[in-house]
C-alpha positions as CSV (number, residue, x, y, z in Angstrom):
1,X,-21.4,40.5,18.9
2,X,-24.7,42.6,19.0
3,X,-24.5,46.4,17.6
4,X,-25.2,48.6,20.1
5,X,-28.6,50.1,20.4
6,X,-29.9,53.3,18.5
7,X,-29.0,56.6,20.6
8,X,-30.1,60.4,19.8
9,X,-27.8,62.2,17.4
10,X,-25.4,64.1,20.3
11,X,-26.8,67.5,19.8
12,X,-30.4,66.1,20.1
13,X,-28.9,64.4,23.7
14,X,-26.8,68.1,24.8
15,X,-30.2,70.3,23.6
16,X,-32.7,67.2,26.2
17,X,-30.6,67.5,29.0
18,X,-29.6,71.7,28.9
19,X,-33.3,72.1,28.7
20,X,-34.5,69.4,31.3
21,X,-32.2,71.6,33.9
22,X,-33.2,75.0,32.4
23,X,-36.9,74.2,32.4
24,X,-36.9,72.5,36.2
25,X,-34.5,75.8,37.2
26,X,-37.6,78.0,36.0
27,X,-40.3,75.7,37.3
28,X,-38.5,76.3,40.7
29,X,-37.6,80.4,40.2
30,X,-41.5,80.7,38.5
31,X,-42.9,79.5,41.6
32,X,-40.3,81.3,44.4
33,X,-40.7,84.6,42.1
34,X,-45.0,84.7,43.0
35,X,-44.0,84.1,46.4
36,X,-41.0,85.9,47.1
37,X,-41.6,90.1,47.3
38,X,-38.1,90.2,49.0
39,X,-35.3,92.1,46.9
40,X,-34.6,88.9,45.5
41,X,-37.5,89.2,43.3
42,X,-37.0,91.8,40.5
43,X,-33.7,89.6,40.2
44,X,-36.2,86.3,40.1
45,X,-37.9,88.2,37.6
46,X,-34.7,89.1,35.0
47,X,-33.5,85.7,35.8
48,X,-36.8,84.2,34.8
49,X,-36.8,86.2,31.6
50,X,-33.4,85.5,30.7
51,X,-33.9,82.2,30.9
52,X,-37.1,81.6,28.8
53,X,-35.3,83.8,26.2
54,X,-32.8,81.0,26.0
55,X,-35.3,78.6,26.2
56,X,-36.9,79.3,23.1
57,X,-33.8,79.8,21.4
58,X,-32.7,76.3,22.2
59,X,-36.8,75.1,21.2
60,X,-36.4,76.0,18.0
61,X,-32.9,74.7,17.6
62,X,-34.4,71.0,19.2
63,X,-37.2,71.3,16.9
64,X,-34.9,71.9,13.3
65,X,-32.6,69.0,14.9
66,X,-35.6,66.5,15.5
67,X,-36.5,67.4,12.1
68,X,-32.7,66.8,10.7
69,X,-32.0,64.0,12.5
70,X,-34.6,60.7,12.7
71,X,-34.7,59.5,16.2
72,X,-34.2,56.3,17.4
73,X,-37.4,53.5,16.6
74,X,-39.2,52.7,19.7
75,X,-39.1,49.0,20.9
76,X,-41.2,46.8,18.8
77,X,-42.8,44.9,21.3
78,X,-43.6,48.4,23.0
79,X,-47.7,48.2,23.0
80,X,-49.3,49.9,20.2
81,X,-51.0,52.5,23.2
82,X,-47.7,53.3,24.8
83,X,-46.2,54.1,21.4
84,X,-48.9,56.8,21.0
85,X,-48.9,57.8,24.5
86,X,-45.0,58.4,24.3
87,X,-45.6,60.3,20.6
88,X,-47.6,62.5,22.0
89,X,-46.4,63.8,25.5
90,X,-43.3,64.2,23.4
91,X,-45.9,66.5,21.2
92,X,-47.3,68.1,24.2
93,X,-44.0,68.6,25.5
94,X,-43.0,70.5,22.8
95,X,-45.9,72.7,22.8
96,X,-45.3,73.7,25.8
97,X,-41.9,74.5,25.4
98,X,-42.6,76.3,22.6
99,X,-45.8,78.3,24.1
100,X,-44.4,78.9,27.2
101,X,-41.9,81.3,26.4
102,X,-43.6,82.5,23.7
103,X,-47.0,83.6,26.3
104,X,-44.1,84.9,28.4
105,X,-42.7,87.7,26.4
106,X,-46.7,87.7,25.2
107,X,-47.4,88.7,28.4
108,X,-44.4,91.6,28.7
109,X,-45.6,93.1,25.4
110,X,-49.3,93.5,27.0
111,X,-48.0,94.5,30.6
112,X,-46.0,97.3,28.7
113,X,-42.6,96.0,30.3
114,X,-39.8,96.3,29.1
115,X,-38.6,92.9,27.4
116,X,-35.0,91.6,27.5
117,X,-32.4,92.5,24.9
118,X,-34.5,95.2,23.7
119,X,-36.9,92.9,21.2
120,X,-39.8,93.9,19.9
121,X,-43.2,93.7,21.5
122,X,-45.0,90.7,20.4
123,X,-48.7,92.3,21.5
124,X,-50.4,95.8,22.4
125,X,-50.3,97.3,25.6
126,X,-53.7,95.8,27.1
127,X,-53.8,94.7,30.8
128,X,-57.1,92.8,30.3
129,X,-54.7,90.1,27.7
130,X,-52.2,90.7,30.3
131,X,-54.0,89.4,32.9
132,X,-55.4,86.4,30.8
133,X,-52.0,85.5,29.6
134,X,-50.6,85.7,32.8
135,X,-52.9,83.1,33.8
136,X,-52.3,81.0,31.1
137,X,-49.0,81.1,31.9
138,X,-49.5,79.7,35.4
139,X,-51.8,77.2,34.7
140,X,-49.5,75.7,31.3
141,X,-46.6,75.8,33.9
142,X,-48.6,73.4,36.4
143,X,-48.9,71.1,33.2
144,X,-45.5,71.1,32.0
145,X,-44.4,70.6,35.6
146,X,-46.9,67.6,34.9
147,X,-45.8,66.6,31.7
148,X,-42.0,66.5,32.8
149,X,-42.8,64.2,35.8
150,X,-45.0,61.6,33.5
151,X,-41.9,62.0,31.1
152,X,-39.3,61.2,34.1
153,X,-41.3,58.4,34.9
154,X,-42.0,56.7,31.7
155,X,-38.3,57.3,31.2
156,X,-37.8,55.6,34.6
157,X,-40.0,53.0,33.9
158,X,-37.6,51.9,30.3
159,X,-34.6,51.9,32.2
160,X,-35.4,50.2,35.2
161,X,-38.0,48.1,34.6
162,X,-38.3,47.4,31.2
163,X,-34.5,47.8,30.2
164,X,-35.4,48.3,26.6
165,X,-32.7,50.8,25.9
166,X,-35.0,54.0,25.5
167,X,-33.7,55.8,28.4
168,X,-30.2,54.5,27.1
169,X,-30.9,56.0,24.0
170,X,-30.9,60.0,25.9
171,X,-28.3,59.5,28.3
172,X,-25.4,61.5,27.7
173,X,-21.7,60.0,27.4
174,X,-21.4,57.0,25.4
């Protein structure tokens, strides 16, 4: 009898898949909040914010858990390239987790909005950063969106083709 493969420590596997439908929910509301001036959008916009709040709540909580807990080896015969490639989207997908959140509430402090839960401003008013941040923010979601579909199709690729147990390895359940 074989033991079964290495998986994700649970909370790694809960944190992957809370974020993979938080961050497609506010790929989806960031792009019907720039074109949606109906009275659904200040409520795009609180939801939006709301939800990157969490978001980097939960970034830093995935980050101190990848750091606590080792996870599971890549395949062995997994080519030397595609290990690196798969170290670092998970890298990039991480920055971008991180940044994006953080460039949003970036962008509230320079706007002079008012920013959720009454936290602090993060930088001056100045609606010349504003303006560059907001952009930023655009074009790194365009990437992320991106960098989640490579990511959903490498992770396609282990499970359907290669059925190497990676994909295994993050699916919830047992």
């Amino acid at each position: 009898m074989t033991s079964p493969a290495p998986r994700f420590h649970p909370l790694a596997r809960l944190l992957h898949w809370l974020m993979a439908g938080l961050i497609l929910a506010m790929l989806f509301i960031g792009v019907s909040m720039v074109s949606d001036l109906s009275p659904r959008h200040t409520w795009l916009i609180s939801l939006h914010k709301a939800i990157g709040l969490a978001l980097l709540v939960l970034v830093v909580v995935r980050i101190v858990t990848r750091l606590l807990f080792t996870p599971p080896p890549l395949p062995a015969e997994l080519p030397r390239a595609q290990q690196w490639a798969a170290k670092a989207s998970h890298l990039v997908l991480y920055a971008l987790m991180l940044a994006m959140p953080l460039i949003g509430w970036g962008m509230l402090s320079a706007a002079g909005n008012p920013i959720p839960l009454h936290l602090p401003a993060l930088l001056r008013h100045d609606l010349q950063l504003y303006a560059v941040l907001r952009t930023l923010h655009g074009v790194l979601a365009y990437v992320l969106f991106a960098t989640v579909l490579m990511h959903l199709a490498a992770a396609l690729v282990h499970g359907l083709v290669r059925r190497d147990g990676v994909l295994r390895s993050m699916w919830p359940g047992r």
